[in-house]
Rosetta silent file (secondary structure, phi, psi, omega in degrees, C-alpha in Angstrom):
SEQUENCE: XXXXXXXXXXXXXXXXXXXXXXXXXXXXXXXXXXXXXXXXXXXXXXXXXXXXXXXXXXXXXXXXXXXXXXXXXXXXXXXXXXXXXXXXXXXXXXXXXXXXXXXXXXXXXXXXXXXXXXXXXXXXXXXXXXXXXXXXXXXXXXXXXXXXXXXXXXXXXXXXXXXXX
SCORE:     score description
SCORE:     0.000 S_00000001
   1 L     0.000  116.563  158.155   89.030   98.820   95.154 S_00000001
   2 L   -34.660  167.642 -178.980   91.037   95.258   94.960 S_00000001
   3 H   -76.816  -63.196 -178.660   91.622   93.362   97.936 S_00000001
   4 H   -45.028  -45.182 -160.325   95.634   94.289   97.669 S_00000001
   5 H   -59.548  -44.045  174.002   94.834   98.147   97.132 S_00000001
   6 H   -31.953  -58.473 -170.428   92.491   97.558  100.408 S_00000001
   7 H   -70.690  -15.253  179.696   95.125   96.114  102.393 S_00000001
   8 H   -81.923  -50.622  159.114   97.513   98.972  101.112 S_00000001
   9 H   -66.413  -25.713  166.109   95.272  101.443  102.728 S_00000001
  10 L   -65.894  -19.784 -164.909   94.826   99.252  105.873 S_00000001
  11 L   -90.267  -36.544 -161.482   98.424   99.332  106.415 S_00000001
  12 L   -84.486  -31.774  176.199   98.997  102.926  105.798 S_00000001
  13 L  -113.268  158.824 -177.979   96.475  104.293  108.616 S_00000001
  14 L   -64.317  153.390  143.901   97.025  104.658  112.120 S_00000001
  15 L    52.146   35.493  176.462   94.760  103.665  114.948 S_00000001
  16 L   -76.557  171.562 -171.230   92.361  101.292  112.709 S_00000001
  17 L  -114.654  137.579 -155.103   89.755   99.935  114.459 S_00000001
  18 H   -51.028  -41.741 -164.954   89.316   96.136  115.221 S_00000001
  19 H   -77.072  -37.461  174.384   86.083   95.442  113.278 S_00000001
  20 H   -47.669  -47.788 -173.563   87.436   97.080  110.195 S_00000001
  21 H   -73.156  -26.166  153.140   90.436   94.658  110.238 S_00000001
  22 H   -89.071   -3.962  147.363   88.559   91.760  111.055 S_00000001
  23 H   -66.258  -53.619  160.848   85.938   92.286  108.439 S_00000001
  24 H   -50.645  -13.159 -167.705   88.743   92.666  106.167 S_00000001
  25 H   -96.968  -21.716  177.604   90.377   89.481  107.602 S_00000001
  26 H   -64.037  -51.791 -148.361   86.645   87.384  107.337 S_00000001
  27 L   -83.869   -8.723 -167.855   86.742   88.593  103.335 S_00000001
  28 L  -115.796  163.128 -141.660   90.020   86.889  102.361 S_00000001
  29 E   -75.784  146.426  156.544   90.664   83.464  100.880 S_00000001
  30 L   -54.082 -179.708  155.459   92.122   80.963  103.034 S_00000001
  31 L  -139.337 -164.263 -131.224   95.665   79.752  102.544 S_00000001
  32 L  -147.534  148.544  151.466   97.585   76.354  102.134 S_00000001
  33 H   -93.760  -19.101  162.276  100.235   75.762  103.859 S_00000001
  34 H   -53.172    2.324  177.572  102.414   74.804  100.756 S_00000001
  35 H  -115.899   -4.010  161.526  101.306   78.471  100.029 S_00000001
  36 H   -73.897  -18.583 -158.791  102.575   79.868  103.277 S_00000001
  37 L   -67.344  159.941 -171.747  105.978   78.183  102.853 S_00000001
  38 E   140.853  147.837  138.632  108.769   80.973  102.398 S_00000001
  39 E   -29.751  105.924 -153.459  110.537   84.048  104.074 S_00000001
  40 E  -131.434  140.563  143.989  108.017   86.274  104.657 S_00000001
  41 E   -38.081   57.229 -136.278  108.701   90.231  106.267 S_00000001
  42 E  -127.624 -124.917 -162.745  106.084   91.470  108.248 S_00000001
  43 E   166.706  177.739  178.547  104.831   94.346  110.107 S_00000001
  44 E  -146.120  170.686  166.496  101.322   94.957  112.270 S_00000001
  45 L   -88.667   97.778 -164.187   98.665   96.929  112.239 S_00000001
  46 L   -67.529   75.115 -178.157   98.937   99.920  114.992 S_00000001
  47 L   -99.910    9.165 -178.029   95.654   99.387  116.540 S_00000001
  48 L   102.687   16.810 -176.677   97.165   99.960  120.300 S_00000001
  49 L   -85.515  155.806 -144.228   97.653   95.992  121.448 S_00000001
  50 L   -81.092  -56.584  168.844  100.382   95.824  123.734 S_00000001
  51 H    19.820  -73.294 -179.042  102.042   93.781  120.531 S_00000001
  52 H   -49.072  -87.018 -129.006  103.160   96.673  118.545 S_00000001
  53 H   -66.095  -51.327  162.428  105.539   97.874  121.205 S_00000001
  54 H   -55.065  -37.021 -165.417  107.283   94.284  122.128 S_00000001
  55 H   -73.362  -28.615  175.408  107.636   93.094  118.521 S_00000001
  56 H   -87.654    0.952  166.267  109.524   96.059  118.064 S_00000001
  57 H   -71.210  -26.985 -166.767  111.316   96.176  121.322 S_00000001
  58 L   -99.299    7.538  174.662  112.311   92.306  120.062 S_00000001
  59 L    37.816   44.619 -177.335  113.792   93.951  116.301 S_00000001
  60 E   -79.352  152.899  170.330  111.252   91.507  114.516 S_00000001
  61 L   -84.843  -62.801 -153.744  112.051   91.104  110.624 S_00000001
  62 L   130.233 -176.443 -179.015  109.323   88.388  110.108 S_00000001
  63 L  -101.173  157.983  172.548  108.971   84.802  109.927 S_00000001
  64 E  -128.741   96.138 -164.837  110.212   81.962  108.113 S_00000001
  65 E   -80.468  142.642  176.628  108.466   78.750  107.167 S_00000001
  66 L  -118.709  -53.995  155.533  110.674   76.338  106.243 S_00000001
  67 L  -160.356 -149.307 -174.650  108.281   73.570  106.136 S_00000001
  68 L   -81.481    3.533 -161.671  105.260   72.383  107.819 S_00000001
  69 L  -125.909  -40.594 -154.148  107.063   71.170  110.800 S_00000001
  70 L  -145.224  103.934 -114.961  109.461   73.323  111.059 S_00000001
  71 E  -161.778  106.318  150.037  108.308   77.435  111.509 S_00000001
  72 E  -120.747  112.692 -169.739  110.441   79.980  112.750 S_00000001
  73 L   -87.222   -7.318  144.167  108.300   82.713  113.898 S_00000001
  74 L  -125.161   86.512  170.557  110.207   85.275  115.257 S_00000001
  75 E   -70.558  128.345  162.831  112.972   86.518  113.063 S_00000001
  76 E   176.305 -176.291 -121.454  115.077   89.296  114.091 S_00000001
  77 L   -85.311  122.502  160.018  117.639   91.526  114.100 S_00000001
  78 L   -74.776 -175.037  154.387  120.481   91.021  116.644 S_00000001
  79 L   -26.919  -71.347  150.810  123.336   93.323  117.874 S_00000001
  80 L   -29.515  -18.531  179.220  124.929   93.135  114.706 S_00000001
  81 L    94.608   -0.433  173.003  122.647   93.816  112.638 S_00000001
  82 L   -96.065 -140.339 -175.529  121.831   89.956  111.535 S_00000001
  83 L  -120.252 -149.948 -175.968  118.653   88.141  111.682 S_00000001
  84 L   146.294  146.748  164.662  118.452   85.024  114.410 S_00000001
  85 E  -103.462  111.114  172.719  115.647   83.321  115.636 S_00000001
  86 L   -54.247   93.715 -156.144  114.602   84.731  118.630 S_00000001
  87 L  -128.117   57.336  168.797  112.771   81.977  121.183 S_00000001
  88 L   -72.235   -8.974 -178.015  111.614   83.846  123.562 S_00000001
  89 L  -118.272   55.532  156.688  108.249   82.060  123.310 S_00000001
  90 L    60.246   50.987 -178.231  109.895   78.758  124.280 S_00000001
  91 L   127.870 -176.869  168.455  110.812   77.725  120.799 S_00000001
  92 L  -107.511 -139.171 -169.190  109.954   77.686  117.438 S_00000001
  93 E  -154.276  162.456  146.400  106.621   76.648  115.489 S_00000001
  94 E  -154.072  168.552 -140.085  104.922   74.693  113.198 S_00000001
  95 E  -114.875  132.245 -175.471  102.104   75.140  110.747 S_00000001
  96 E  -125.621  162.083  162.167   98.634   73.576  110.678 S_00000001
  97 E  -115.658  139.931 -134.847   95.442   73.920  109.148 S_00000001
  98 E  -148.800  122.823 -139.982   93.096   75.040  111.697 S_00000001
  99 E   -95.274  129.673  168.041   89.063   76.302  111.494 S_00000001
 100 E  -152.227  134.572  163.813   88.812   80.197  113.054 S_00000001
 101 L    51.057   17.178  138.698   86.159   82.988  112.076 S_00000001
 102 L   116.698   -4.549 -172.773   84.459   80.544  110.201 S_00000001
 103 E  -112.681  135.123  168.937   87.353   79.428  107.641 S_00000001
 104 E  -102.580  120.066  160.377   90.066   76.378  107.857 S_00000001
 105 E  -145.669 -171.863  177.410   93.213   78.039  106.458 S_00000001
 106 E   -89.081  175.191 -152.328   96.732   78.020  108.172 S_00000001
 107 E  -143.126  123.331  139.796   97.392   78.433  111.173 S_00000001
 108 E   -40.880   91.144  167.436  101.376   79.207  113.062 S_00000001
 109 E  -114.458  114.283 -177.667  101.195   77.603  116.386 S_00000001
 110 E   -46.316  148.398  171.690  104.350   77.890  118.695 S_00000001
 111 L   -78.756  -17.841  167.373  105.825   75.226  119.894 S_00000001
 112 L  -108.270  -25.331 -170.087  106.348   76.265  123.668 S_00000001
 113 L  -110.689 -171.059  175.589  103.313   78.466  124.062 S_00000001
 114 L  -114.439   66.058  157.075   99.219   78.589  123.451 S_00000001
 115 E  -120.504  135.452 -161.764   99.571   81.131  120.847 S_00000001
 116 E  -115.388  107.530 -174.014   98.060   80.466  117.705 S_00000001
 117 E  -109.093  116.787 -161.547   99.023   83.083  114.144 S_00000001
 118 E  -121.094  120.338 -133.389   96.160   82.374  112.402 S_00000001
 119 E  -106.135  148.151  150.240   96.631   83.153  108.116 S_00000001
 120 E  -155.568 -179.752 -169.818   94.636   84.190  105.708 S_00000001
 121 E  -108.933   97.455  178.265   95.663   85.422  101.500 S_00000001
 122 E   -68.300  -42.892  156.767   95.689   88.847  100.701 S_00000001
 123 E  -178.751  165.895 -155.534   97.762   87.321   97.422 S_00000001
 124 L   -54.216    3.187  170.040  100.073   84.956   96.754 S_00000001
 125 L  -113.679    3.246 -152.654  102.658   87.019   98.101 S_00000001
 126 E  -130.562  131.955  145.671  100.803   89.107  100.983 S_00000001
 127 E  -135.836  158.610  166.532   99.383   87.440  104.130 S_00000001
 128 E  -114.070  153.329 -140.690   97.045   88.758  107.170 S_00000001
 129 E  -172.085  138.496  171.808   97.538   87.225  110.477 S_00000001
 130 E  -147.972  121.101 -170.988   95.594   87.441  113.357 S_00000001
 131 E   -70.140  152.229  139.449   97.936   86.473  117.235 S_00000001
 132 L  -134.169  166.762 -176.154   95.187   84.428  119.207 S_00000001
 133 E   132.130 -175.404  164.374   95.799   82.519  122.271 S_00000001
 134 L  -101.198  163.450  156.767   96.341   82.729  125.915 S_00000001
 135 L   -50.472  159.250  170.006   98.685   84.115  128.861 S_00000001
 136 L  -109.223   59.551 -148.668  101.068   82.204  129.890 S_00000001
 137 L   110.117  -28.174 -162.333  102.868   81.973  132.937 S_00000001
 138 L    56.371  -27.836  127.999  102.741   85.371  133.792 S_00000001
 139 L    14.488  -67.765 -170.740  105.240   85.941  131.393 S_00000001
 140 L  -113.220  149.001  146.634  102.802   87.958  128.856 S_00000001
 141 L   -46.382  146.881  140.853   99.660   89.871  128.839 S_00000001
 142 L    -2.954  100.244 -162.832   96.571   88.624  127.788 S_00000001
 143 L   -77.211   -4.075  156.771   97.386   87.850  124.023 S_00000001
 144 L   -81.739  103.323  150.866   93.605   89.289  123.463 S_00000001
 145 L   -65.481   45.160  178.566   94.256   92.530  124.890 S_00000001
 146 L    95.899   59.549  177.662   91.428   93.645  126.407 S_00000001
 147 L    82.677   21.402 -176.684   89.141   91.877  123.660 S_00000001
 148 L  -111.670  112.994  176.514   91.646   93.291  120.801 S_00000001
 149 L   -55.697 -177.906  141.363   92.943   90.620  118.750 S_00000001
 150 E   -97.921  141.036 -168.405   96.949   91.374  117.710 S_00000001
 151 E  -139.804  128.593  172.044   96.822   91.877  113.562 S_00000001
 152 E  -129.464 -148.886  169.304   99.876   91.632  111.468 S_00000001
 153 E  -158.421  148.936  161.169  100.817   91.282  108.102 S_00000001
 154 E  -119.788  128.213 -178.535  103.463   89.241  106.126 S_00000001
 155 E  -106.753  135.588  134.982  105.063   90.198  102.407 S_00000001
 156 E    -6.140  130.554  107.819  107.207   87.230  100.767 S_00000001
 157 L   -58.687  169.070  127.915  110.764   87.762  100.089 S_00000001
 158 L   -44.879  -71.082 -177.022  113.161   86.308   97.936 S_00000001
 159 L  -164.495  161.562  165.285  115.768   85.795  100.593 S_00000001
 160 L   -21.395  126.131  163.528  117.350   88.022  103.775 S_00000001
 161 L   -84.566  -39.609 -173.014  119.112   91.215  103.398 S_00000001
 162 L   -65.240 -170.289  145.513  121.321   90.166  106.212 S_00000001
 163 L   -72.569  128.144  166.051  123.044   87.455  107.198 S_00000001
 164 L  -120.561  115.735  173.572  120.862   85.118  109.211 S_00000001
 165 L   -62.139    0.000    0.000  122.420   83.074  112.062 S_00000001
């Protein structure tokens, strides 16, 4: 099995279990950030972190790098039905490259908070992302959730189906 067909079955089951997802996330290629730049989609992996349940209470879309400086990391969907960036975590972001699990590839880090979206290349169009970081504030849980990483995924677009505002 390819790395994409892998990740096509990782996506597809319920309930995965952390070390499968971070042994898949240890096996993949770092990535640039000229190779992060883009619109990206995303989605998570439904291992039970408190995650799932906010990003979709928050109608995320995905993220959008614009450049290395300039990151918006939560897109989504407003009342209307358009996209907006949503800065509830004090801001936007911007993208570094940054040594984790043993790799330097890139790394999201918000701009108001100590959370760190850490990259890696499923293929040039695919990424895996693993949330690290701390509480805040009181504001959030534990962004480790009781030693449970958050795991997402991003696919590339072309451009928006909405409008984004």
């Amino acid at each position: 099995m390819n790395t994409k067909e892998k990740f096509e079955q990782l996506k597809s089951t319920q309930g995965l279990n952390d070390e499968v997802l971070l042994d898949f996330f240890d096996s993949l290629s770092p990535v640039t950030i000229d190779g992060a730049l883009g619109r990206w989609q995303g989605g998570d992996f439904k291992t039970g972190h408190w995650g799932n349940d906010a990003l979709t209470g928050m109608k995320w879309y995905g993220k959008w790098y614009r450049s290395k400086l300039d990151a918006v990391p939560l897109v989504c969907y407003d009342e209307q039905g358009r996209l907006f960036s949503n800065k509830i975590m004090k801001g936007e972001a911007s993208l570094w490259e940054v040594a984790f699990r043993g790799k330097v590839s890139t790394t999201m880090i918000y701009d108001g908070v100590p959370i760190y979206d850490h990259l890696r290349k499923v293929d040039d169009n695919t990424l895996f992302g693993i949330m690290d970081g701390k509480s805040f504030e009181g504001q959030l849980p534990d962004i480790i959730d009781n030693g449970k990483y958050y795991f997402f995924y991003l696919e590339r677009v072309d451009g928006f189906p909405v409008e984004f505002v």
